[in-house]
C-alpha positions as CSV (number, residue, x, y, z in Angstrom):
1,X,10.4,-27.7,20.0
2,X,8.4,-25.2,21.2
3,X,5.4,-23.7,19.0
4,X,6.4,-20.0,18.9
5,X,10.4,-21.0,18.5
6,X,9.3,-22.9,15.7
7,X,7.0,-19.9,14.5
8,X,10.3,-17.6,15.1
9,X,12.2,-19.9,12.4
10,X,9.2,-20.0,10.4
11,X,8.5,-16.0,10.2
12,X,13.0,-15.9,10.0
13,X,12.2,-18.0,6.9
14,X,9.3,-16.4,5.5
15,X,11.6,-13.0,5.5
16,X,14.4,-14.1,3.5
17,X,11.6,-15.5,0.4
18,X,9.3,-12.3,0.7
19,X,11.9,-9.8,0.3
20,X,13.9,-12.6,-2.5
21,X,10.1,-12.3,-4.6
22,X,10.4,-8.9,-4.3
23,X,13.8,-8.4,-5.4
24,X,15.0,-6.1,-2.3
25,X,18.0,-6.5,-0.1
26,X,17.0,-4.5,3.4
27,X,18.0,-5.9,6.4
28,X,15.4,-3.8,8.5
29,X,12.3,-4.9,6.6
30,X,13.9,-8.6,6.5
31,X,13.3,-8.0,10.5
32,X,10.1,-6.3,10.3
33,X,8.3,-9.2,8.2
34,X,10.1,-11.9,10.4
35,X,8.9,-9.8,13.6
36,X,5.6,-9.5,13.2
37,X,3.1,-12.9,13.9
38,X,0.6,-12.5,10.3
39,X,-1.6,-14.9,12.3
40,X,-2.4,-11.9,15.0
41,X,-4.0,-9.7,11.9
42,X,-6.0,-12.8,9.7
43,X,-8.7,-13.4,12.2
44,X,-8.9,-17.3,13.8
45,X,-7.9,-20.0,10.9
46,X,-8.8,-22.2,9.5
47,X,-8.1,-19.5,6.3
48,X,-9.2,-18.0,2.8
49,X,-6.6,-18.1,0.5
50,X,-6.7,-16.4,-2.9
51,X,-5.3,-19.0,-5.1
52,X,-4.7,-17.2,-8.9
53,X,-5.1,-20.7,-11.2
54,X,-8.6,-20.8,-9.5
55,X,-9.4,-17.1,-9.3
56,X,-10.8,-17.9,-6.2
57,X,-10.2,-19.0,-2.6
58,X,-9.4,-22.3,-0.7
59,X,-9.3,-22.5,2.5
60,X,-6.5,-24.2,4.3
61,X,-6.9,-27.7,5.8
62,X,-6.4,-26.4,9.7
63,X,-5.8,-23.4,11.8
64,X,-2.1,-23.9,11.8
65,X,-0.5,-20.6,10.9
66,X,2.1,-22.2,9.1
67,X,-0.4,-21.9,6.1
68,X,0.0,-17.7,6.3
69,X,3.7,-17.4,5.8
70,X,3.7,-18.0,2.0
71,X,3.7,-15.1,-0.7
72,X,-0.3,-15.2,-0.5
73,X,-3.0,-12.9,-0.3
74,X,-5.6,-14.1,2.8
75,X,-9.0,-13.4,3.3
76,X,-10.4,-10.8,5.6
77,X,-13.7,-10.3,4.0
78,X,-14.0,-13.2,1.4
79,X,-17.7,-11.9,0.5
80,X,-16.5,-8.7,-0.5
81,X,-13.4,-10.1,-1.7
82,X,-11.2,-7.8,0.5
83,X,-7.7,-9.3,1.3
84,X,-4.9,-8.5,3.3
85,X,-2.5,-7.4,0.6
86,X,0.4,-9.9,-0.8
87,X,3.7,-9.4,1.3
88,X,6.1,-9.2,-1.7
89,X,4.3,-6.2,-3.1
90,X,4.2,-4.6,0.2
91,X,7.7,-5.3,1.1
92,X,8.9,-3.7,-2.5
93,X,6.6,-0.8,-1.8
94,X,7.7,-0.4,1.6
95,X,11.6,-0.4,0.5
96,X,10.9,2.5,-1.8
97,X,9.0,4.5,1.1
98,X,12.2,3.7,3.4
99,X,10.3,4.7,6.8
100,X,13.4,5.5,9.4
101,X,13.5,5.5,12.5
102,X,11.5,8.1,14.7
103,X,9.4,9.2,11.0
104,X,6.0,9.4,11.6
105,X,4.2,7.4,8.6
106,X,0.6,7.9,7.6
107,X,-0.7,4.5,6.4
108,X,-4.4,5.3,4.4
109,X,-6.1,2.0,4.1
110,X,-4.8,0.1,7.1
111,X,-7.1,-2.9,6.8
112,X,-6.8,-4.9,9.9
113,X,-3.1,-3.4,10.4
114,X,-0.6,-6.4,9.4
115,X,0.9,-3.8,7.1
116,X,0.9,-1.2,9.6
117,X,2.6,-3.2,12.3
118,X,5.7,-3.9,9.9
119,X,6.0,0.0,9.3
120,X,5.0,0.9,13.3
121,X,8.2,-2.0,13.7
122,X,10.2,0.3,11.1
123,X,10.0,3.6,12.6
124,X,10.8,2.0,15.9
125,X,9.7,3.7,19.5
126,X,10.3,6.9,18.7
127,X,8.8,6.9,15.4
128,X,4.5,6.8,15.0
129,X,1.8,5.9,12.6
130,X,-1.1,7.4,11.8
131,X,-3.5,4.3,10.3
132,X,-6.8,5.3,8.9
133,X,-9.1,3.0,7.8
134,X,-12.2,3.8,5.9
135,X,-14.3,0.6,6.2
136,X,-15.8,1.1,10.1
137,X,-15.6,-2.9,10.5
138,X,-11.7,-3.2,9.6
139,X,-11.0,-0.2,11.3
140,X,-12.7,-1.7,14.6
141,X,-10.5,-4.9,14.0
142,X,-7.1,-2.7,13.5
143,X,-7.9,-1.2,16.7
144,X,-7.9,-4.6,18.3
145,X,-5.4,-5.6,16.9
146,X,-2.8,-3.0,17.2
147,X,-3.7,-2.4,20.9
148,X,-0.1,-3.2,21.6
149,X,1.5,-1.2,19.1
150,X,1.6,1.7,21.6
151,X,3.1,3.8,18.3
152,X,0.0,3.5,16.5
153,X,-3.2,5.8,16.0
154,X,-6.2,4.4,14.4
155,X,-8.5,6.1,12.5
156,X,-11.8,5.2,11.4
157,X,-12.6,7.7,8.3
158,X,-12.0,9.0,4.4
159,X,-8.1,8.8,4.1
160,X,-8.3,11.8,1.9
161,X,-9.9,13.9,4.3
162,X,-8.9,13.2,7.9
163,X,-6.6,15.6,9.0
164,X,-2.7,14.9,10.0
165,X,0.2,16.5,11.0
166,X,3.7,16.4,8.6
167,X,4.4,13.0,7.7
168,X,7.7,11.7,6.8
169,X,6.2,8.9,4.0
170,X,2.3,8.4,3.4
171,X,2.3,4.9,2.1
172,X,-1.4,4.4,-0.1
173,X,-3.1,1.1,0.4
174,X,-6.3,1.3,-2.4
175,X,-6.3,2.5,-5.8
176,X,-6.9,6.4,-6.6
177,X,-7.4,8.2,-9.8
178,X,-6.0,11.3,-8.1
179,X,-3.6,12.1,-5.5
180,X,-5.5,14.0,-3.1
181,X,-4.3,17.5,-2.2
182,X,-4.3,17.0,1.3
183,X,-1.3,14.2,1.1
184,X,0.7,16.5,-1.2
185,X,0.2,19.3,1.1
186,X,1.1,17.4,4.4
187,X,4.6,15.5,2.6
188,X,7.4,17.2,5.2
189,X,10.5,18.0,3.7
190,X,12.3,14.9,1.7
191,X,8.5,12.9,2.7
192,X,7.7,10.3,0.3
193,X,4.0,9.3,-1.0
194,X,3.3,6.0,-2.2
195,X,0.8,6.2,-4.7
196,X,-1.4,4.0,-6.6
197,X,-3.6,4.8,-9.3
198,X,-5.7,2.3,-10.8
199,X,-8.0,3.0,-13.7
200,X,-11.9,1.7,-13.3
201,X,-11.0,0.0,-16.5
202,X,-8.7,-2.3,-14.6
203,X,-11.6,-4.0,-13.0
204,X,-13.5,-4.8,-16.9
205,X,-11.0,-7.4,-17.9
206,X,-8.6,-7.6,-20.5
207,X,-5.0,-9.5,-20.6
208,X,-2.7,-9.6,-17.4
209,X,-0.3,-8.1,-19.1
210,X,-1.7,-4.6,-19.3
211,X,-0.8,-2.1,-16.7
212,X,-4.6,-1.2,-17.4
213,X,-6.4,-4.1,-16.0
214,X,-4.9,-2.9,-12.5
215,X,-3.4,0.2,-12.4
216,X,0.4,2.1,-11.3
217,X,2.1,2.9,-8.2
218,X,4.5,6.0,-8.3
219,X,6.8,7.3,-5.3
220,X,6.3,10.7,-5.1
221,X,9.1,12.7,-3.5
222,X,9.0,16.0,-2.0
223,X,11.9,18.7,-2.2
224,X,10.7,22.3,-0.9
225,X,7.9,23.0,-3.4
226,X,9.2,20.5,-6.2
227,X,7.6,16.8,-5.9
228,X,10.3,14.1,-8.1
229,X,7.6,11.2,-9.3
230,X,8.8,8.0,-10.8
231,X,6.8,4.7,-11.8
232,X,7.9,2.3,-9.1
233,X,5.4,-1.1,-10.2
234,X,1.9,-2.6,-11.7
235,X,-0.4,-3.1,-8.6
236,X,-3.7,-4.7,-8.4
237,X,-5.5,-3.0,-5.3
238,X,-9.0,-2.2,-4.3
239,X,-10.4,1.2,-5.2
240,X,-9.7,4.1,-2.5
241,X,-13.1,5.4,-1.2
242,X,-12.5,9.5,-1.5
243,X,-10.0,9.1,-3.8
244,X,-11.9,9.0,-7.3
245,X,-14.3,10.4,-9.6
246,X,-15.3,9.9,-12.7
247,X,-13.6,13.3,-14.4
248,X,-10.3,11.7,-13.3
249,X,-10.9,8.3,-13.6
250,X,-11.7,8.9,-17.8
251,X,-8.4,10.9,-18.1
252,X,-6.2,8.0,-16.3
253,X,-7.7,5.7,-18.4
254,X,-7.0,7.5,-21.4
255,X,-3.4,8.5,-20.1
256,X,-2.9,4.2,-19.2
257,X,-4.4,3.8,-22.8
258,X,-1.7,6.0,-24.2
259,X,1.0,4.7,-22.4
260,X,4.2,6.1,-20.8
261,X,3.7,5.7,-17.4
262,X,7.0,4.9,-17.2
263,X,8.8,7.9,-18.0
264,X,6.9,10.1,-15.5
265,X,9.6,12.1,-13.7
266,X,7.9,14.9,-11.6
267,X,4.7,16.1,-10.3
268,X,4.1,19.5,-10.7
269,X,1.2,21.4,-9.0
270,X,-0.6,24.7,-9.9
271,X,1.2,25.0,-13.3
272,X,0.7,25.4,-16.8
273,X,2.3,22.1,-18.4
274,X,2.3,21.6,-22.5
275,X,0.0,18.8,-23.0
276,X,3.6,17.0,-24.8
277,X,5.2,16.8,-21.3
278,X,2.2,15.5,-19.4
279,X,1.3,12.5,-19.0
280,X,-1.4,12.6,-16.4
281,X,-3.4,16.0,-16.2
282,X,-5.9,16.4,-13.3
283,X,-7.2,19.8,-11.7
284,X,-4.4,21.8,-10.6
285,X,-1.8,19.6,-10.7
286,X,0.3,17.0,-13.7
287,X,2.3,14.1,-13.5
288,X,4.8,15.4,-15.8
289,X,7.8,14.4,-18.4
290,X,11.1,16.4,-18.1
């Protein structure tokens, strides 16, 4: 049989187990992830693989890609331990943003753009995304990378500060301990923000079981000047470069130290919130109880 036909099956395959891991039935990411070659985003094999009983990473005996269509997190930069992200995560993440077709999705922390293929395959032709990229050597390889993705704008800069235009869903690739203002000010109508906050704390140790040791992603929804936020999963994710400080990173850890992440309905801006219905205060804005 011919390599890429087998590769076809193999990706077909490789759909049906991410999106089964992440418990999500959606027929149009099922196509995305078996679309889109991983092998054209990982650099040349043979490849770093993150193996969690080791803590560390193996590489795989050849350059065949069959090794990249597992549940696994790969190597981009294994000396600075930066990865390109585990596809179950990103294909539960990506169901709750629901990018349509012809929505234009802002994806901050783009990497070497695997994950921004699938979502520049999910808005289709007449959709676009914006990817920005803060680390000038991944952003140089996203470029090269999504040279055919004529839907695609790469951006080399601080993903809290580059400028955009409305955007339909803004899907958050690196831990924050604030949502910046900027992304809550350019949701359109109905846009969706896909936020992760992860507390420094996260990174000290403690059990695997605590939603502290990593951090939370909420999906923040916006309806005219009302934003609905709900806890949508634990993520462990590289810190966002612009999107913390230590002000807010002390009151997330105290707020992931209290609990109740997980009854977090709204986020409300420029409001006066009784300290009983928030579980999250930052400056000007809460992520709030009803």
């Amino acid at each position: 049989m011919d390599p890429q036909a087998e590769l076809r099956i193999l990706r077909a395959a490789y759909a049906k187990q991410i999106l089964a891991a992440a418990n999500v039935v959606d027929a149009r990411l099922a196509a995305a992830f078996a679309a889109i070659p991983r092998e054209d985003f990982v650099g040349p094999g043979p490849w770093m693989m993150l193996r969690w009983w080791t803590r560390d990473y193996v590489p795989t005996p050849d350059a065949d890609p069959v090794y990249l269509y597992t549940n696994d997190l790969v190597a981009l930069l294994p000396e600075r331990r930066l990865n390109n992200g585990q596809p179950s995560l990103h294909a539960h993440l990506m169901h709750q943003a629901a990018p349509a077709h012809g929505e234009h999705v802002v994806h901050v922390g783009t990497g070497t753009g695997y994950y921004t293929a699938l979502l520049a395959h999910l808005v289709g032709a007449t959709g676009r995304v914006t990817s920005i990229e803060y680390d000038p050597e991944l952003a140089a390889r996203a470029r090269a990378n999504l040279a055919p993705y004529e839907n695609v704008e790469i951006i080399a800069g601080d993903g809290t500060q580059v400028p955009f235009g409305p955007a339909d869903v803004i899907y958050v690739n690196a831990g924050c301990t604030r949502p910046a203002a900027r992304w809550l000010d350019r949701l359109a109508e109905g846009g969706r923000l896909i936020l992760p906050l992860t507390s420094d704390e996260g990174f000290k140790g403690g059990t695997p079981e605590q939603v502290a040791r990593s951090g939370a992603v909420f999906r923040v929804q916006r309806n005219g000047a009302e934003y609905q936020a709900d806890w949508i999963s634990g993520v462990a994710i590289i810190p966002c470069d612009g999107g913390r400080d230590e002000r807010s990173e002390k009151a997330l850890a105290e707020a992931f130290a209290r609990g109740g992440w997980q009854k977090v309905t709204r986020l409300i801006r420029d409001a006066e919130i009784p300290d009983e219905r928030c579980w999250l205060r930052g400056d000007g804005w809460c992520l709030a109880y009803d």
